[in-house]
C-alpha positions as CSV (number, residue, x, y, z in Angstrom):
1,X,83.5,90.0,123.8
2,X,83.3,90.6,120.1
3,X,85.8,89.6,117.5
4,X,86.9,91.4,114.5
5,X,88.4,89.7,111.8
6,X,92.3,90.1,110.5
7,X,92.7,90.6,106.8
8,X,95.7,89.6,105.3
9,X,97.5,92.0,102.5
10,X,95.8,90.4,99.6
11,X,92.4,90.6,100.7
12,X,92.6,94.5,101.9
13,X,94.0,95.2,98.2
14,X,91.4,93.3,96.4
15,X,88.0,95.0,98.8
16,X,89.8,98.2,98.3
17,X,91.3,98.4,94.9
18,X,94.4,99.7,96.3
19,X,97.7,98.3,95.1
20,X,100.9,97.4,98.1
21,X,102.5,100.8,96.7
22,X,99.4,102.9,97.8
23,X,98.5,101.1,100.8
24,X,101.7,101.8,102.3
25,X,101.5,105.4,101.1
26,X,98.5,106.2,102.3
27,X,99.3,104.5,105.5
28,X,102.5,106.5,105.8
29,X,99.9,110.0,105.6
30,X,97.9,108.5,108.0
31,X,95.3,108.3,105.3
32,X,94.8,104.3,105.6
33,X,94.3,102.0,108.5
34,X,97.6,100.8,110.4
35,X,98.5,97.1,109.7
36,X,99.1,94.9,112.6
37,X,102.7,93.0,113.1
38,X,101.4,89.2,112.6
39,X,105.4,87.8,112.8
40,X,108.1,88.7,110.7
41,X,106.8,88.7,107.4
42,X,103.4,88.9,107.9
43,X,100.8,92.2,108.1
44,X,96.9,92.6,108.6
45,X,94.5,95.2,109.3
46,X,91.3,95.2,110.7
47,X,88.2,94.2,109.2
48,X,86.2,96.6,110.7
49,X,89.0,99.6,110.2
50,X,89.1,98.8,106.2
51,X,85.1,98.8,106.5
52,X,85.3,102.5,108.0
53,X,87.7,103.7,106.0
54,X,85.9,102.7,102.7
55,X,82.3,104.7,104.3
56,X,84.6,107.5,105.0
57,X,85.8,107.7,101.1
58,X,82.1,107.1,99.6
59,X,81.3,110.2,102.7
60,X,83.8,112.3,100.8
61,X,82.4,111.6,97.5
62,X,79.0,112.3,98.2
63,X,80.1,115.3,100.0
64,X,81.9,116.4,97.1
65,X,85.2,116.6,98.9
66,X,88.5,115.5,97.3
């Protein structure tokens, strides 16, 4: 079995630039990885979600896509 790592909120905002108010935007499209309920109070995401997500934005870019 292989692992994947949970990142907590302040760790997704600093590898993707991305501020609470666009995260939760953007996750609200669909256009972001869901977070995971962790308790009450407390939200991750997927290491290896945020990962895909970033290649498909640089894929978009090179593609010229918006």
């Amino acid at each position: 079995m292989q692992y994947d790592s949970i990142l907590r909120f302040d760790r997704v905002s600093e590898i993707t630039g991305l501020g609470r108010t666009s995260i939760y935007t953007k996750m609200q499209r669909g256009e972001f990885p869901q977070g995971i309920k962790l308790g009450d109070r407390a939200t991750g995401w997927r290491m290896s979600e945020i990962q895909q997500w970033i290649e498909r934005q640089a894929e978009r870019r090179d593609s010229g896509r918006k």
